[in-house]
C-alpha positions in Angstrom: 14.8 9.6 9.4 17.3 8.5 7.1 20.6 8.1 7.2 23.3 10.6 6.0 24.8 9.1 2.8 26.8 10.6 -0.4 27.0 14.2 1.2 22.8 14.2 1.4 21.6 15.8 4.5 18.7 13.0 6.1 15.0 14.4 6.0 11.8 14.4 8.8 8.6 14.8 7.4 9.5 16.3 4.3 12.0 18.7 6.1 16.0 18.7 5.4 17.7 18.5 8.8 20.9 20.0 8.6 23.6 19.7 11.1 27.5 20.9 10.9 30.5 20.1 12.5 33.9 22.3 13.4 36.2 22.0 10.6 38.7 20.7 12.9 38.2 18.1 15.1 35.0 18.1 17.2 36.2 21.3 19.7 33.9 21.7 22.1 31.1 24.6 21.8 31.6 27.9 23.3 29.8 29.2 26.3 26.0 30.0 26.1 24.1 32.5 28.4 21.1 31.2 30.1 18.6 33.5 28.1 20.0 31.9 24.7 20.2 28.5 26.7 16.7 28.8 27.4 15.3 30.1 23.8 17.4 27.2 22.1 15.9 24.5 24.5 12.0 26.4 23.9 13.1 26.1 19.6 13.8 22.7 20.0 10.8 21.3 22.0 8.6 23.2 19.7 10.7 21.6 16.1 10.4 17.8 18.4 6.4 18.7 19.0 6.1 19.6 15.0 7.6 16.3 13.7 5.5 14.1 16.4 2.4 16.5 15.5 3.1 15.4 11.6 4.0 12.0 12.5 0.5 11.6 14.5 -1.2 13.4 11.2 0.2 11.1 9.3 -0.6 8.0 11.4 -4.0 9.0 11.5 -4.4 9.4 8.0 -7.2 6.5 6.9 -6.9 5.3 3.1 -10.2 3.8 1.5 -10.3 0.1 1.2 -9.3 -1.0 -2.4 -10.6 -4.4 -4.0 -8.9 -7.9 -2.4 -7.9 -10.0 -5.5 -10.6 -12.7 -3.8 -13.7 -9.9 -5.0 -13.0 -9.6 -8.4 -15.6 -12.3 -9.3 -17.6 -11.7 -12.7 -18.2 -9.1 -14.6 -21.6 -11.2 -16.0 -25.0 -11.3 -14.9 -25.7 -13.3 -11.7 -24.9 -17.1 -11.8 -24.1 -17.2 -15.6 -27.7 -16.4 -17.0 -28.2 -14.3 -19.6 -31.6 -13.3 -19.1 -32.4 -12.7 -15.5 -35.7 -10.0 -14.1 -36.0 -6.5 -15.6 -37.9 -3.4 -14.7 -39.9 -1.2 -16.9 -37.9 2.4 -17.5 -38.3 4.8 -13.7 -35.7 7.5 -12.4 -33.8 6.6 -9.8 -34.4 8.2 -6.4 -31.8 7.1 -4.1 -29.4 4.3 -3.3 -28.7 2.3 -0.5 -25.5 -0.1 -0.1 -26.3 -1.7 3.4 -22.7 -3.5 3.3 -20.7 0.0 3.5 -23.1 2.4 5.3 -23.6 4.3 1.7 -27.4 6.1 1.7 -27.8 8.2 -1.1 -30.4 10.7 -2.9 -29.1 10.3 -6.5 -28.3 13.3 -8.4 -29.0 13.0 -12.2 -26.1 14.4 -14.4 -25.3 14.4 -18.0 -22.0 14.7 -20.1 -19.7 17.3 -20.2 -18.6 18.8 -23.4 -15.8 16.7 -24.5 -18.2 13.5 -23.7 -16.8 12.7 -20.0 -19.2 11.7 -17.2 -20.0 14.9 -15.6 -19.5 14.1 -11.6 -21.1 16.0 -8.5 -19.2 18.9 -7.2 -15.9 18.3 -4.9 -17.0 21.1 -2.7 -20.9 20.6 -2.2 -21.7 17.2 -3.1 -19.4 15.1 -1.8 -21.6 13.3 -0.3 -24.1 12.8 -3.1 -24.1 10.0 -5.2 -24.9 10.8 -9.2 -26.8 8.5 -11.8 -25.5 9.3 -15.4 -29.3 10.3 -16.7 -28.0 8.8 -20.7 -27.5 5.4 -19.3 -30.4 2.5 -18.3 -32.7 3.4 -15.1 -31.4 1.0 -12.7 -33.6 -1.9 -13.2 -34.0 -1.4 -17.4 -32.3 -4.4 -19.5 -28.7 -2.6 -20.2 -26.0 -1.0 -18.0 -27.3 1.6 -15.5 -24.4 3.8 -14.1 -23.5 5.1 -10.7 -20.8 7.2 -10.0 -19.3 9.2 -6.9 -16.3 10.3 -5.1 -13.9 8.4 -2.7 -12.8 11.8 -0.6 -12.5 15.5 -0.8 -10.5 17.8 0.6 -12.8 17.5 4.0 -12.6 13.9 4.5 -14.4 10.8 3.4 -17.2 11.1 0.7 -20.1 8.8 -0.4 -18.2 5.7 -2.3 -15.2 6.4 0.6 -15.5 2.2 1.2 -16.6 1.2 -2.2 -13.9 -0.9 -2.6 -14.1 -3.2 0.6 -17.8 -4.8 -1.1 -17.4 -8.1 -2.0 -19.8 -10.8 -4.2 -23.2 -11.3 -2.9 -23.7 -7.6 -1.3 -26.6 -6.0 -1.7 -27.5 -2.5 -3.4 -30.8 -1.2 -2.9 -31.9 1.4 -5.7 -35.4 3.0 -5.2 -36.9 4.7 -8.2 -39.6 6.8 -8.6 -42.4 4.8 -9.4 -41.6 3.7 -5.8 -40.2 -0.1 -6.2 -37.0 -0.3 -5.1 -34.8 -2.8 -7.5 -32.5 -5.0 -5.4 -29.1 -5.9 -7.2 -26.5 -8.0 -5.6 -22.7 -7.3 -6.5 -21.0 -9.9 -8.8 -17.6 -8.6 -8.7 -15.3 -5.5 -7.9 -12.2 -4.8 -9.8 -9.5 -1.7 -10.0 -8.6 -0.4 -13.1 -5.7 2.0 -14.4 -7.2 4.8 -15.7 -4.6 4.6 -19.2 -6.2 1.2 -19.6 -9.9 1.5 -18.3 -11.7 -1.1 -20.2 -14.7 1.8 -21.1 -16.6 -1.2 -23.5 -16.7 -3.8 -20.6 -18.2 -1.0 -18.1 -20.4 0.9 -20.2 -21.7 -1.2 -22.9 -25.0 -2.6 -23.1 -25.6 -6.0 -21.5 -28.5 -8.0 -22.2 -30.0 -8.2 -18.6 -30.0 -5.5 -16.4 -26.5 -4.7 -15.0 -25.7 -1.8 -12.3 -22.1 -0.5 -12.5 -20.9 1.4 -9.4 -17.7 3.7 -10.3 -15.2 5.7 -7.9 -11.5 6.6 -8.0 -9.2 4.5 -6.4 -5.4 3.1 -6.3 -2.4 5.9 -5.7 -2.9 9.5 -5.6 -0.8 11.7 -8.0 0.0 14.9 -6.1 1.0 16.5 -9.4 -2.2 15.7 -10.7 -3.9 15.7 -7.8 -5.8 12.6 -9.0 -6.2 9.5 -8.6 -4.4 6.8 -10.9 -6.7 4.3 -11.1 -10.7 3.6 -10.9 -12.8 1.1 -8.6 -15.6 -0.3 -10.3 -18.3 -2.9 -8.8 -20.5 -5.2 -10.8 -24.2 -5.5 -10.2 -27.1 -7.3 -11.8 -30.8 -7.0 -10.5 -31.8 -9.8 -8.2 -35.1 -9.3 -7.3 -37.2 -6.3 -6.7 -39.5 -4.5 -3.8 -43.0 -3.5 -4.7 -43.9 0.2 -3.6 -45.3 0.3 0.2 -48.7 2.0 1.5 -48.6 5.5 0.1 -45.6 4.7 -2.1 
């Protein structure tokens, strides 16, 4: 609550309290029968359990992780080198970020018509993550791009955590031609969304590079958007050769 300055009634949770006073002096108030007594005691209880109900909503509410200054690491290819393993061209089938608790059967979406990244749908797959199908296959020399979304209207979705991985985490992405190619993180870095550095991200890299992308920072309720962007760093460490059957 806050306190009553400059003639400005004090707000709870959003709601102006307003109290008044006699004119006059502070006479005492006149005699109440029981039945009002009663109802007025029943309103209040109910106004005290509303601001304690939005007090405990609003104590419970849990905001994804967003990247420590200590992860921002590199935005190169692992330990400096320029040319590091590659993997011939295969669509990607799913995505696994042990680290977080992110599994994931990749969607494969295009560009919408004014030439944004088309992204899975708020309302039914939330919990999907996509692979933009006009970038590298994850694996391919070049940058390979994965995207998803923090939250939704229902909760947490797939990237919800994106921002708490840190250099040296491992991201598992298993293509169709059954080897999975193992890329470990190099760095993780939020950027403004009136200043996201598009050539650095989605330019082609000489070795193959994995860039993981979600929304992140504050949320504009005006908007109803997020201000800034979480992107991780990848580059392909090694790879898994398909199993039995694979």
């Amino acid at each position: 609550m806050t306190a009553l300055r400059n003639g400005e009634w004090p707000r709870i949770a959003g709601f102006r309290v307003v109290m008044s006073w006699p004119q006059a002096g502070c006479a005492p108030p006149p005699a109440t029968p029981l039945r009002a007594r009663v109802a007025g005691l029943a309103g209040v209880l109910l106004i005290v359990a509303g601001v304690a109900a939005v007090g405990v909503a609003l104590g419970a509410q849990v905001h994804a992780p967003q990247p420590a200054v200590a992860a921002a690491g590199s935005v190169g290819p692992l330990n400096g080198k320029t040319h590091g393993p590659s993997l011939r061209r295969s669509l990607p089938v799913s995505v696994d970020i042990p680290a977080i608790g992110v599994h994931s059967r990749l969607l494969h979406l295009g560009a919408n018509a004014n030439g944004t990244i088309r992204v899975p749908s708020l309302h039914t797959q939330a919990a999907r993550a996509a692979w933009f199908k006009y970038s590298a296959t994850p694996g391919q020399i070049g940058a390979s791009i994965i995207e998803g979304h923090v939250d939704s209207i229902r909760g947490a979705a797939v990237f919800f955590r994106l921002g708490a991985l840190q250099p040296g985490d491992k991201i598992d992405v298993k293509l169709a031609d059954g080897i999975t190619a193992v890329f470990r993180v190099t760095g993780v870095r939020e950027y403004s969304k009136s200043r996201f550095p598009a050539k650095a991200v989605y330019h082609t890299p000489g070795y193959a590079a994995l860039r993981l992308i979600t929304c992140g920072g504050a949320f504009d309720y005006s908007t109803r958007s997020y201000l800034s962007s979480i992107v991780v760093f990848a580059a392909l460490a090694s790879s898994r050769p398909a199993g039995p059957g694979g």
